[in-house]
LOVEXKE-42948 format. One record per residue: x, y, z of N, C-alpha, C in turn. Coordinates in steps of 0.02 Angstrom, whole numbers, plus 32768, in hexadecimal, padded with zeros to 4 digits. Each point is the difference from the previous one (the first is absolute). Layout:
BEGIN
XYZXYZXYZ ...
This chain:
BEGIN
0AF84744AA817FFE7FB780037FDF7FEB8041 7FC67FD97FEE7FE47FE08044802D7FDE802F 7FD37FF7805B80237FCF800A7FFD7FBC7FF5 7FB97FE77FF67FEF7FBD7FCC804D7FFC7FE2 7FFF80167FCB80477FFD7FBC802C7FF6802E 80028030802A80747FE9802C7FEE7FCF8014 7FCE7FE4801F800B7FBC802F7FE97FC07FDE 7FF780037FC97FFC7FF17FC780467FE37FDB 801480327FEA803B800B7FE880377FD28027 7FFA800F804380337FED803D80017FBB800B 7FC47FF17FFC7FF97FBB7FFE801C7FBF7FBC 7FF280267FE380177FE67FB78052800D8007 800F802B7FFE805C8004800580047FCF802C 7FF48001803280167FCB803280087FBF7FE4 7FC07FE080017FFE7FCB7FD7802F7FE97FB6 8019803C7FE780057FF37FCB80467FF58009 8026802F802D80397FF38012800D7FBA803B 7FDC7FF4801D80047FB880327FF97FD57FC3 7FE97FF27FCB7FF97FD87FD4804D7FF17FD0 801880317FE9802B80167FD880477FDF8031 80088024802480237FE5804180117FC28015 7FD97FE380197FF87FBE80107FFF7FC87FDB 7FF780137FB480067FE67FD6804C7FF37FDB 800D80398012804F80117FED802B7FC5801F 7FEE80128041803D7FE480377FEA7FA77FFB 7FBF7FFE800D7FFD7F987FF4801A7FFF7FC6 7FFB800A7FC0802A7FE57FCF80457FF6800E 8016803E803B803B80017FF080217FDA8046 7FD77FF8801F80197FD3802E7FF17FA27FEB 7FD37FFC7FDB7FF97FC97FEA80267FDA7FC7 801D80297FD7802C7FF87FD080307FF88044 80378022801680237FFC8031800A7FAF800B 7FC77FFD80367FED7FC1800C80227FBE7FE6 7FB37FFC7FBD80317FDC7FCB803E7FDA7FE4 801A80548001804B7FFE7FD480297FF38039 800180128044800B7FD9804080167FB0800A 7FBC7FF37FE87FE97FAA800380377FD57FE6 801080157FD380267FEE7FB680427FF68025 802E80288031801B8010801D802E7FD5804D 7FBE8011801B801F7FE980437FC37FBE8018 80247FC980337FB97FE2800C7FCA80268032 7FCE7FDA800B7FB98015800D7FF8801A8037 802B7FE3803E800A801080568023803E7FF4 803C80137FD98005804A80077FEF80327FD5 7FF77FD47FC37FB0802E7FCE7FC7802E802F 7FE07FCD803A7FD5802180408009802D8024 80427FF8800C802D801E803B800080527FC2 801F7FF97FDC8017804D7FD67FA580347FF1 7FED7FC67FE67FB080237FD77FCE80188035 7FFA7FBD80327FC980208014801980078059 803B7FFF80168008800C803F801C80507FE6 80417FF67FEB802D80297FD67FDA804B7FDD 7FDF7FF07FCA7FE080337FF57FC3801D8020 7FD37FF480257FD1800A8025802F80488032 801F7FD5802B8023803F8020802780387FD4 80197FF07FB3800C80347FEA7FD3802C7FE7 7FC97FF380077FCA801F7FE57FEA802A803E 7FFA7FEA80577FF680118029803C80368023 80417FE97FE38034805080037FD7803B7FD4 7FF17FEF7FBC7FF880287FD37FC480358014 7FE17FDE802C7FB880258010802380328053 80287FD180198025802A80388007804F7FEB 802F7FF87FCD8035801D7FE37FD280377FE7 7FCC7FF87FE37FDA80397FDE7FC4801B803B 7FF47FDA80347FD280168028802C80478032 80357FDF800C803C8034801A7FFB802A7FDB 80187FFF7FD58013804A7FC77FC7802E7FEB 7FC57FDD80077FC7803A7FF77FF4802B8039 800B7FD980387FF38020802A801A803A800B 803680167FEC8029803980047FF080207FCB 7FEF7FE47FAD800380117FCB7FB07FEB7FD9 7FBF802180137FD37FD77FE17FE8801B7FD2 8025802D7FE77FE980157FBF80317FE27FCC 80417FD7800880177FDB7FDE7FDD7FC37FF6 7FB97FE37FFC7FEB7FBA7FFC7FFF7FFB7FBC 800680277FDB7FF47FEB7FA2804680077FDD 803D801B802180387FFD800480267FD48021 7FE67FE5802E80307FAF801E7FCF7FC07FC0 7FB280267FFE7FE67FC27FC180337FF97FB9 800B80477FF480337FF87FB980407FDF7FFE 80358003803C803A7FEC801D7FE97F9E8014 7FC37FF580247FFE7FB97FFC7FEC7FF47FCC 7FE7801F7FBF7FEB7FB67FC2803A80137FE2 80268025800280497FFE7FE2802F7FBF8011 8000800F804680227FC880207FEB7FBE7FFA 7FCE800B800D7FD07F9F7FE7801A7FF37FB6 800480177FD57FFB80077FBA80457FE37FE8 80308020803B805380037FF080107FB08016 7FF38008803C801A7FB780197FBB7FC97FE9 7FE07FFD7FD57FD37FD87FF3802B7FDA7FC2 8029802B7FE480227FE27FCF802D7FC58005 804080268038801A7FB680137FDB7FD0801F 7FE4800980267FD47FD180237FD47FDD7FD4 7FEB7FFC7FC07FE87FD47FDA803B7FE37FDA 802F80157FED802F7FE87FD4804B7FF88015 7FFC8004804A80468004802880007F947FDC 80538009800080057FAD7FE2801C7FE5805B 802A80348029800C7FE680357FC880078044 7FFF7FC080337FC28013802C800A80208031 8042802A80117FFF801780458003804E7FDC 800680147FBC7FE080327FD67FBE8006800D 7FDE7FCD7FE57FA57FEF7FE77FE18016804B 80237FE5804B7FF7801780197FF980308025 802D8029800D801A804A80127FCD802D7FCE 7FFD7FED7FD17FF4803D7FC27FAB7FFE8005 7FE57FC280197FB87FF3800B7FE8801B803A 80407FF8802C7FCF8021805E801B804D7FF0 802280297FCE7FF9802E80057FB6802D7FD3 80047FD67FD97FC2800C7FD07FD27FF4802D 7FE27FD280237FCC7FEE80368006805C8040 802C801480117FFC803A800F7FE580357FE4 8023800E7FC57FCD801C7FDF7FB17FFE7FFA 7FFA7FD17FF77FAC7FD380167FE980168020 8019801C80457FE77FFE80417FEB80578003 804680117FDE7FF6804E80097FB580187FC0 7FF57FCC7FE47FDD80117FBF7FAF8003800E 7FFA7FC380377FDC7FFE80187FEA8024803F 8036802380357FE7804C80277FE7801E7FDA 801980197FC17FDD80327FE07FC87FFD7FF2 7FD67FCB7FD97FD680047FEF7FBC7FEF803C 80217FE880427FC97FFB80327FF980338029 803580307FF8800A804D801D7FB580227FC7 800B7FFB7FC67FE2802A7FF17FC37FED7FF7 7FD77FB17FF47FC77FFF801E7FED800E804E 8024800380337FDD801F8037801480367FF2 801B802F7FDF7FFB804280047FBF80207FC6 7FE37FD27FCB7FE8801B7FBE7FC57FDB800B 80067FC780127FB57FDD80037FC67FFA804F 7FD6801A80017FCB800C804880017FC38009 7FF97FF5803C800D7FBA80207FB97FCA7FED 7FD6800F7FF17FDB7FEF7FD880037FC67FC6 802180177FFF80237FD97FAB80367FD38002 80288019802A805E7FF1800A7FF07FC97FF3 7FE47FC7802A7FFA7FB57FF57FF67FD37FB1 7FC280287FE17FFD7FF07FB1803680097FD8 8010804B8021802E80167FB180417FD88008 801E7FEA805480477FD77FED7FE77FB07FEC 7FC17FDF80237FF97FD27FF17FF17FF87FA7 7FDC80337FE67FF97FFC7FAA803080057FE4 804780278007803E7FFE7FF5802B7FD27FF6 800A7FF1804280297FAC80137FD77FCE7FC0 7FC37FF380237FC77FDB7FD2801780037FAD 7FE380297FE780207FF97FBD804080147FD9 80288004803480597FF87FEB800F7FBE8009 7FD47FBD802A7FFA7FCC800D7FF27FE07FC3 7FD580127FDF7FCC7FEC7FD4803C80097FB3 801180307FF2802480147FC480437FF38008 80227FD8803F802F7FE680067FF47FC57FEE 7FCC7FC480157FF77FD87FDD7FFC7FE47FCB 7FD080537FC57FF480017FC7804C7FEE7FE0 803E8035801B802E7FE37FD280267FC4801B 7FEE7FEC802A80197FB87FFF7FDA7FC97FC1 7FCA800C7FEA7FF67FE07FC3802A80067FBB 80298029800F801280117FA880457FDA800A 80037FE97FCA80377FC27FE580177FD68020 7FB57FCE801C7FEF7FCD8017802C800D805F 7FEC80308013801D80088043804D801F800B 801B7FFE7FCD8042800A7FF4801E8041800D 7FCD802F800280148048800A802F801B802A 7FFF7FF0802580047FFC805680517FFA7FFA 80017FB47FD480567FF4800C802580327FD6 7FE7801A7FB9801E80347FD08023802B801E 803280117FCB800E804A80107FAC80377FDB 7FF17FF27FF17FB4802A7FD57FE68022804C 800C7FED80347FDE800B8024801280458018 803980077FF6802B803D80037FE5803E7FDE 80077FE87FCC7FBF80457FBF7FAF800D802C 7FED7FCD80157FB9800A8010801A803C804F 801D7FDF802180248023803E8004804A7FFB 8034801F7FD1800580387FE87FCB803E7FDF 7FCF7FC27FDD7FC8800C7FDD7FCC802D803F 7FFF7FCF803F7FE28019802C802480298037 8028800C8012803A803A800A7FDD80477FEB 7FF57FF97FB18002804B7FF37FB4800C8014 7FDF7FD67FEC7FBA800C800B7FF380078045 80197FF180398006800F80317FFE8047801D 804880227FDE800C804180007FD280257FD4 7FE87FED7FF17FCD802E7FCD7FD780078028 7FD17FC5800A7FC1800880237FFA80188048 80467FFB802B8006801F803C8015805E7FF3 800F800A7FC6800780407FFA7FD580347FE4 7FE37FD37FCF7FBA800C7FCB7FAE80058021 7FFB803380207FAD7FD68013800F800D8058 80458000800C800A800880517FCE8034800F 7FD87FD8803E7FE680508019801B800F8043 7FF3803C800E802B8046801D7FE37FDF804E 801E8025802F7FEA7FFD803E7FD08033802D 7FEE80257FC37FA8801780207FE67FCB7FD1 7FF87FD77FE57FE07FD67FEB7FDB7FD88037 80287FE48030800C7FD1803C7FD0802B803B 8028802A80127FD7803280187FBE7FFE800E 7FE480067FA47FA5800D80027FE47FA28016 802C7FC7800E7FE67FC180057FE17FEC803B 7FBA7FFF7FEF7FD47FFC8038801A7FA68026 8005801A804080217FBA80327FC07FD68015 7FF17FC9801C7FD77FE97FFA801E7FBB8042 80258010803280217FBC80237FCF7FEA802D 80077FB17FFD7FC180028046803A7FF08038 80378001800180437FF780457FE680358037 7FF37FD580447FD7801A8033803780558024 80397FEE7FF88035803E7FFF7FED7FF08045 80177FD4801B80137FF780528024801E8027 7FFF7FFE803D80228033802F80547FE68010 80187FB07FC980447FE98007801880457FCC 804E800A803D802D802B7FCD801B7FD97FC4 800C802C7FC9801B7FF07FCF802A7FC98001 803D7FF0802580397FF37FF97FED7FAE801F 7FD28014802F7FDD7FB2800E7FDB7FE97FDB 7FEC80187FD67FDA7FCE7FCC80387FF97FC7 801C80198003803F800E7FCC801C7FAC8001 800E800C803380237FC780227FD97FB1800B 7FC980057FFF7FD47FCD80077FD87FEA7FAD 801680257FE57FF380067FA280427FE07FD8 803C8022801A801D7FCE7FE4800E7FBB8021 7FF67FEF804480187FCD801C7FBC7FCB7FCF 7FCE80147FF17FAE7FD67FF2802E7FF07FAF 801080287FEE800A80017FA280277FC77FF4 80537FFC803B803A7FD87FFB7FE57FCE8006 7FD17FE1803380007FD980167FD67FD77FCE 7FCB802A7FF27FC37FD57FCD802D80007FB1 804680147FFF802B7FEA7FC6801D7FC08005 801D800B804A80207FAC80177FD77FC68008 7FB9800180157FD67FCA7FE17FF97FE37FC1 7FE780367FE57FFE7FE87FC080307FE87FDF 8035801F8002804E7FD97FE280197FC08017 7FED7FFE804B802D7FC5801C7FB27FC87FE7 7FD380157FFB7FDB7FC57FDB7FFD7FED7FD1 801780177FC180017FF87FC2803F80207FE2 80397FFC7FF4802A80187FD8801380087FB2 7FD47FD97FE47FF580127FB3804A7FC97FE9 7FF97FD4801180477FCE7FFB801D800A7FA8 802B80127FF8801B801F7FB880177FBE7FDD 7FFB7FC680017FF27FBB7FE17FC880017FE7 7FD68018801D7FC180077FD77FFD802C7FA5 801D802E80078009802D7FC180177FD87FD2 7FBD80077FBF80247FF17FCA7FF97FAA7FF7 7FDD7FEB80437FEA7FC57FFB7FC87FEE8008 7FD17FF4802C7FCF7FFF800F7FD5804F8003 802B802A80017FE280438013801E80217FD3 7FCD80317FD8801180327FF57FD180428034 80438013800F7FDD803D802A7FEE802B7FF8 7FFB802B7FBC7FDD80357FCE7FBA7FD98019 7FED7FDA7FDE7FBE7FE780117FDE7FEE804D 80237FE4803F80097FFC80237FEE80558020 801D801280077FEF804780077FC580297FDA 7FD87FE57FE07FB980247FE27FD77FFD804C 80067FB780157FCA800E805480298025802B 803280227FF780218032802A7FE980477FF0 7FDA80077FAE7FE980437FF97FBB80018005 7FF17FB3800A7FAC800480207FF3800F8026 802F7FEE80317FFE80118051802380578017 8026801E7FD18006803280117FB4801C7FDA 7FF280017FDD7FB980257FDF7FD17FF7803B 7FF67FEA80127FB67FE7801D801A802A8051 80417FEA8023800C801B803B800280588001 801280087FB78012803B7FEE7FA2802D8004 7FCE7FDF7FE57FC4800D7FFB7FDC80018048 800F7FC980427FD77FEC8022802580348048 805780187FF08006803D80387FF7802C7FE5 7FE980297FD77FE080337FDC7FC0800E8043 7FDE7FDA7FD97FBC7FE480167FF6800C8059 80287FE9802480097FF7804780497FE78017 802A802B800E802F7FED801680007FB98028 7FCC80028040800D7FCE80387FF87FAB7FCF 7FE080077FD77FEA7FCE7FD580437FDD7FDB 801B802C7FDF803B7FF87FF280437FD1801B 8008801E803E80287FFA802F7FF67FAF8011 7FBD7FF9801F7FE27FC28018801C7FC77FCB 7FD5800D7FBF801F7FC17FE580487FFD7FCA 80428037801880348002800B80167FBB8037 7FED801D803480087FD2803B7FED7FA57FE4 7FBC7FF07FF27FF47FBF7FF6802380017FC6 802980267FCF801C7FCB7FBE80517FE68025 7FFC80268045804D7FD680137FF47FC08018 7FCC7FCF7FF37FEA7FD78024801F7FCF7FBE 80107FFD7FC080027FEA7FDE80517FEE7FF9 8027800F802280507FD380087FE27FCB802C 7FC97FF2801880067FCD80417FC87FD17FB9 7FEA80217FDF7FDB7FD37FD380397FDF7FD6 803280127FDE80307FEC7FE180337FCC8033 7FFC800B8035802E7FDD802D7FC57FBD8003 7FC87FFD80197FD97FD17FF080097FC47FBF 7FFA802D7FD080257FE77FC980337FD27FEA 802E8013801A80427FFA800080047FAA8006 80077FEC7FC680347FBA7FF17FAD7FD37FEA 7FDC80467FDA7FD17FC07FE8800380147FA8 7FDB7FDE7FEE801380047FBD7FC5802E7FCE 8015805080187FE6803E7FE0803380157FE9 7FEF80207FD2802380257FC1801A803A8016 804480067FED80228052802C7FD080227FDB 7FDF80047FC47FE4803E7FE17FC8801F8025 7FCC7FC180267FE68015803380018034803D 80437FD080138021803C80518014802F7FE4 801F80087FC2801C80587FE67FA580268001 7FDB7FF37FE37FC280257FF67FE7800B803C 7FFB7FBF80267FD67FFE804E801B80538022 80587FF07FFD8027803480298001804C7FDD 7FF87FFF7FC17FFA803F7FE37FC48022800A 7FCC7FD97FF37FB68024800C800780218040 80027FE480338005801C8053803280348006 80447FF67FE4802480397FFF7FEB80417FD7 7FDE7FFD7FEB7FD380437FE07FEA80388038 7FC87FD680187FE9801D803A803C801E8040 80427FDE80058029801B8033801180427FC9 80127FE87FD2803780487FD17FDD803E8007 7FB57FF37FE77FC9804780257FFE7FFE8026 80097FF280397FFB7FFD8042804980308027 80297FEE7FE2803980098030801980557FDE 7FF080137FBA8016803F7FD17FC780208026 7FB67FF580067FC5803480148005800D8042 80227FDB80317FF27FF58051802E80567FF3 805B7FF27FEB80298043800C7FF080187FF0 7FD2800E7FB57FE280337FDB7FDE80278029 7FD27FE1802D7FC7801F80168014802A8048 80477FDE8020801080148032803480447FEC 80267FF77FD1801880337FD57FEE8043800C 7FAB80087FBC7FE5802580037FE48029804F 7FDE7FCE80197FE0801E8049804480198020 80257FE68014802A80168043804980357FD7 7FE580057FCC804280427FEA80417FCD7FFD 7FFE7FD67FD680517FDC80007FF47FDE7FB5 7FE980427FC480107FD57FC6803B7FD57FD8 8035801C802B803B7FEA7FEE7FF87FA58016 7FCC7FE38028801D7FB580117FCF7FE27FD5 7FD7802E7FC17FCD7FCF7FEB80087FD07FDF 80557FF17FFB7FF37FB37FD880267FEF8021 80038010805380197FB980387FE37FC58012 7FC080057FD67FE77FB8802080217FC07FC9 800980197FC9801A7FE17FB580437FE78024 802F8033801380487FE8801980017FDB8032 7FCA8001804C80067FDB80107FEC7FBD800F 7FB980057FC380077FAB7FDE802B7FE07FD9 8025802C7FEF80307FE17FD6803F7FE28040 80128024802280207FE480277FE27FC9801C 7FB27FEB80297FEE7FCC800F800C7FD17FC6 7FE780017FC4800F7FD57FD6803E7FCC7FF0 80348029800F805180057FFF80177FCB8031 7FD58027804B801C7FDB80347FD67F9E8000 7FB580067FEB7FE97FC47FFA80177FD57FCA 8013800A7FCB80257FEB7FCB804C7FD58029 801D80298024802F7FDF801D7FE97FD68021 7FCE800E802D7FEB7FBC80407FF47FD47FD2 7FC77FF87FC07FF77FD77FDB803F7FD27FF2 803B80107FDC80387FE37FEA801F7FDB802A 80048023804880217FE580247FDB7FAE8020 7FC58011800C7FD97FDB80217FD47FC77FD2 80087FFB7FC57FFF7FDE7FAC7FFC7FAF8026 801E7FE9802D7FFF7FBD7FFD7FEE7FFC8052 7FF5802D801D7FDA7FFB80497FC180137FED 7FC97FD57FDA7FBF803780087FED8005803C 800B7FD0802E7FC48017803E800A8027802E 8053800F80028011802E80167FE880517FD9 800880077FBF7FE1802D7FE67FB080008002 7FD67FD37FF97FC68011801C7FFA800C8045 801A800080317FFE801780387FFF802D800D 803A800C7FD98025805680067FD580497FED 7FDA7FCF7FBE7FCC80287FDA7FCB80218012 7FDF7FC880417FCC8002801E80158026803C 802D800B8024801D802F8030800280387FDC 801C80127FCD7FEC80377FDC7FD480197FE9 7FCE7FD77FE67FB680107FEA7FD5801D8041 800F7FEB80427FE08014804B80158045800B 803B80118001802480437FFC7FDC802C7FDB 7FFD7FEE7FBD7FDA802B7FCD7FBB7FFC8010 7FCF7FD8800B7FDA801180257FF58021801E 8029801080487FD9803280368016803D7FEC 803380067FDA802180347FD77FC3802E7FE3 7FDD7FDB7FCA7FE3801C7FD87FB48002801D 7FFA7FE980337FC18026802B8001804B8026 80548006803680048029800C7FE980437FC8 803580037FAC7FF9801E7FE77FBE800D7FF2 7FCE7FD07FDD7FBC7FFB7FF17FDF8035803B 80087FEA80357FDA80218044801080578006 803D80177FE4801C803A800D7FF0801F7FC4 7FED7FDE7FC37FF5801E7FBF7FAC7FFA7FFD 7FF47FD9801D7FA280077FE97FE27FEB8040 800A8005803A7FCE7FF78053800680318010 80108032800280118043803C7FD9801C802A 8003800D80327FED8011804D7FCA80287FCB 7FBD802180247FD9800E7FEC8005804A8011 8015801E801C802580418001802E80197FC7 802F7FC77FE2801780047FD17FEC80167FBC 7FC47FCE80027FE680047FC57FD680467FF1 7FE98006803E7FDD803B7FF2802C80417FFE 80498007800C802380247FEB801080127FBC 80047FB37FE17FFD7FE97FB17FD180147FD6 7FAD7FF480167FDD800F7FD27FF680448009 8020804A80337FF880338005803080157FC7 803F7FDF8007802280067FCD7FF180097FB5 7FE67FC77FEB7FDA7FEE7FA97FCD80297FFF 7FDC801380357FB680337FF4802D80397FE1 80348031802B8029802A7FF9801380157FCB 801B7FCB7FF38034800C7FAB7FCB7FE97FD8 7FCC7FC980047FDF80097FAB7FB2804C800C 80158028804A7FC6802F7FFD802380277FD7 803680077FEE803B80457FFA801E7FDA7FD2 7FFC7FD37FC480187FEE7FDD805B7FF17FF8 80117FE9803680417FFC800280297FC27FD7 802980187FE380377FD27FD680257FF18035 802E7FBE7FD980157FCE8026803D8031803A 803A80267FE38024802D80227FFA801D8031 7FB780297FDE7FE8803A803C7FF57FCE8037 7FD87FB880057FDB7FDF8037804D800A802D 802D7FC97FCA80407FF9803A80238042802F 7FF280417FDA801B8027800B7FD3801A804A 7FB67FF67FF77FBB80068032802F7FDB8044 7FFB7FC57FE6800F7FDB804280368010802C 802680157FE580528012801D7FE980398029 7FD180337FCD7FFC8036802E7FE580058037 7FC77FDC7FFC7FD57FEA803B80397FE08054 803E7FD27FDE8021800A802280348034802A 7FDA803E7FDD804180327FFC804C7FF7800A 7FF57FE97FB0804E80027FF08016804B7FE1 803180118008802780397FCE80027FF37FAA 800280207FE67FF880147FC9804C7FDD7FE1 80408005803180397FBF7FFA7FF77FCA800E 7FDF7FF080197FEC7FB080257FCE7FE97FC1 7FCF80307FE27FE77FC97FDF801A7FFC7FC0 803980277FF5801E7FF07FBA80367FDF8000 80057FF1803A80337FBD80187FD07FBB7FF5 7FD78009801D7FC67FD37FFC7FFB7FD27FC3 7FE8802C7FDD7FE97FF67FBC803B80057FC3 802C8008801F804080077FCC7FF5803C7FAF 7FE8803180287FEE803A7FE1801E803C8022 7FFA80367FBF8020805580237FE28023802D 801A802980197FCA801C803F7FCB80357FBA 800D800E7FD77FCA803A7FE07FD87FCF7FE3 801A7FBF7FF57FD37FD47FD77FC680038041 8011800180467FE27FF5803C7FCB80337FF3 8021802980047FD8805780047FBC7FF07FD5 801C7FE57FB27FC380077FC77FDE7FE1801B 80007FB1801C7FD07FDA80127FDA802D803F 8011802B80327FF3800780337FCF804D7FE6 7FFA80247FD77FDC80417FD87FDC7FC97FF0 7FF67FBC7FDD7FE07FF27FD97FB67FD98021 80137FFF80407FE67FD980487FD7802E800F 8035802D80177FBE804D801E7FCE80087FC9 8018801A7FD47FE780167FB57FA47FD98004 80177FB37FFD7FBA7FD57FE87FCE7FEC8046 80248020803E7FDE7FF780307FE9804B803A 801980297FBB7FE98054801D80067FF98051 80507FF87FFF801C80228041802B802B8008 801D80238030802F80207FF1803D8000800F 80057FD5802A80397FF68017800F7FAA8027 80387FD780177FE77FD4801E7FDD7FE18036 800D804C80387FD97FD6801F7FA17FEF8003 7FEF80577FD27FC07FF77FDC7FF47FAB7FD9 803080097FE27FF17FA27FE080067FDB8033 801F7FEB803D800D7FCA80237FB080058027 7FE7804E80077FBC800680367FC57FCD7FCC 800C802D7FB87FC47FEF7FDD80037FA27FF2 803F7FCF7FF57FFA7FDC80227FDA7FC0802A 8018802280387FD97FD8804A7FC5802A7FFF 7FFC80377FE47FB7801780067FF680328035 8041801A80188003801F803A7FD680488001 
């Protein structure tokens, strides 16, 4: 089997499962919703759905980012255990008759969510070359967007409130497990996936960009939330948000296409769609149509959602920490959570909340230059460390593993250190490390470290 076909292949699972997925969980958080509505009023309708579940979705990703790390060959085994769990408590949570049931039974299902979603962003940065990552989650999201809508047409919108929705739920459950089990490909698959990053791999340690990645993610969550909160009076009246959300899979498609393309490009107009809570605050008390500000705010949030899954993805892959690749997801979700609250609270102070917004939007700013500057400016020594690097591995045809495994060694790490690293066995170490010498006819390491620098 070529490598064309696996990366091929890899790409398509991905997608097919980010689709399947995501599709699963908005139904099932949107029904939720809903049957919510019905329930309790609208101020703590907000408070449960989208402050409430957001962070349960952002435990859920905790919770599974932890556990791989120790356990990462369990990621298709915590996937089977969360659509179980989504599946279980999806039940009461659509049909609970009491609300402090509807509730509980929904932020645990929203966990599930979270863990449902590590999985499947674990295994596009582990299955898909960075190349791609951006399309295949943005085409995913994108048309689970799209076919969530679709069934909001059938029986005149009504779906949503049914129990029917439950059968379709289940329906996609199994298909889930099928297609993540059916068609899975292996991890020399991943392996042969030619990498392709243009991230300048700067001379900041890990743990500082670590740290300056999630502080950029939270923060560009809390903008956007504390500018627009998606006011749940709107549902079902002026808005339907199935539709409302189609310019949310425009904007993931296109962001999904244009960081493919060039990361820095990406990023940039990430940055200008946060400009658009201060357009809605502009707005504010004239006589536009909420259906407007839902679209205005969805389109732009596209571009952050690729933005904030590819930034960890990419830092993931490079710096040996696949276990945090869907930390940037959790901790937008937490920004989300936390701006959702400022929103509520601050509901009848706007100018205090536009203030607040714009103090925040400055933050995120210099935020996301630093990062920008450390991910694509690097000292010119750097770079030329970098492109010695990419000459290296595509002279010697190196898969994605062996590179990580290259780099570590170059650090001379031990043969324990980098299977700590990489959250792999030390013989898994060994194979990659025969497989190094092997394609670069050396014999030993420090023969590879000479040939190299060129020594």
């Amino acid at each position: 089997m070529n490598k064309a076909y696996l990366l091929k292949n890899s790409y398509i699972h991905a997608v097919a499962v980010i689709f399947l997925c995501f599709l699963l969980t908005s139904i099932g958080f949107l029904s939720w919703t809903y049957h919510l509505a019905e329930q309790i009023p609208v101020g703590k309708l907000e408070v449960a759905t989208l402050a409430g579940g957001y962070l349960s979705q952002a435990l859920g990703i905790a919770l599974f980012c932890m556990f791989i790390k120790v356990h990462p060959e369990a990621v298709w085994r915590i996937m089977d255990a969360s659509l179980l769990m989504h599946m279980i408590m999806l039940v009461p949570a659509v049909l609970g008759e009491h609300p402090a049931g509807t509730v509980v039974f929904g932020l645990l299902m929203n966990t599930a969510c979270g863990s449902i979603a590590g999985c499947y962003i674990y295994d596009l940065t582990k299955n898909v070359s960075s190349d791609r990552r951006a399309s295949a989650f943005g085409f995913g999201y994108g048309a689970a967007i799209l076919a969530a809508w679709l069934l909001s047409l059938i029986d005149g919108g009504k779906l949503y409130y049914s129990d029917f929705i439950l059968i379709i739920c289940v329906v996609l459950t199994v298909i889930s497990f099928f297609i993540i089990h059916i068609g899975h490909t292996a991890e020399t698959e991943a392996d042969n996936a030619i990498s392709r990053n243009e991230s300048a791999g700067s001379g900041m340690t890990r743990d500082e960009l670590l740290m300056l990645a999630f502080a950029l993610v939270f923060l560009c969550g809390l903008v956007n939330s504390s500018g627009f909160s998606f006011p749940s009076e709107d549902i079902g009246g002026s808005v339907n948000v199935e539709f409302s959300r189609l310019l949310y899979a425009a904007g993931l498609l296109l962001a999904g296409f244009v960081t493919d393309r060039n990361r820095k490009h990406g990023a940039v107009l990430m940055l200008i769609g946060l400009v658009i809570p201060f357009i809605i605050f502009a707005l504010h008390g004239e006589s536009v149509q909420a259906v407007f500000l839902w679209v205005l705010s969805y389109f732009a949030f596209g571009y952050y959602s690729v933005y904030r899954v590819i930034l960890f993805s990419d830092i993931a892959s490079e710096r040996s920490v696949l276990h945090l690749a869907a930390a940037g997801l959790m901790t937008g979700r937490i920004g989300e959570a936390v701006g959702e609250g400022i929103s509520l609270a601050l509901q009848e102070h706007i100018v205090v909340l536009i203030i607040l917004t714009a103090v925040l939007f400055a933050v995120t700013v210099v935020l996301f230059f630093y990062v920008y500057q450390y991910r694509f400016i690097p000292a010119a020594g750097q770079q030329n460390e970098r492109e010695l690097f990419e000459r290296f591995a595509l002279q010697h045809d190196l898969s994605i593993r062996e590179r990580e495994v290259l780099r570590l060694l170059l650090e001379e790490k031990t043969n324990a250190e980098i299977a700590d690293s990489l959250c792999i066995s030390e013989n898994t170490v060994k194979f990659h490390v025969r497989n190094l010498l092997r394609k670069t006819g050396c014999m030993s390491r420090k023969e590879l470290y000479a040939s190299f620098f060129g020594d």
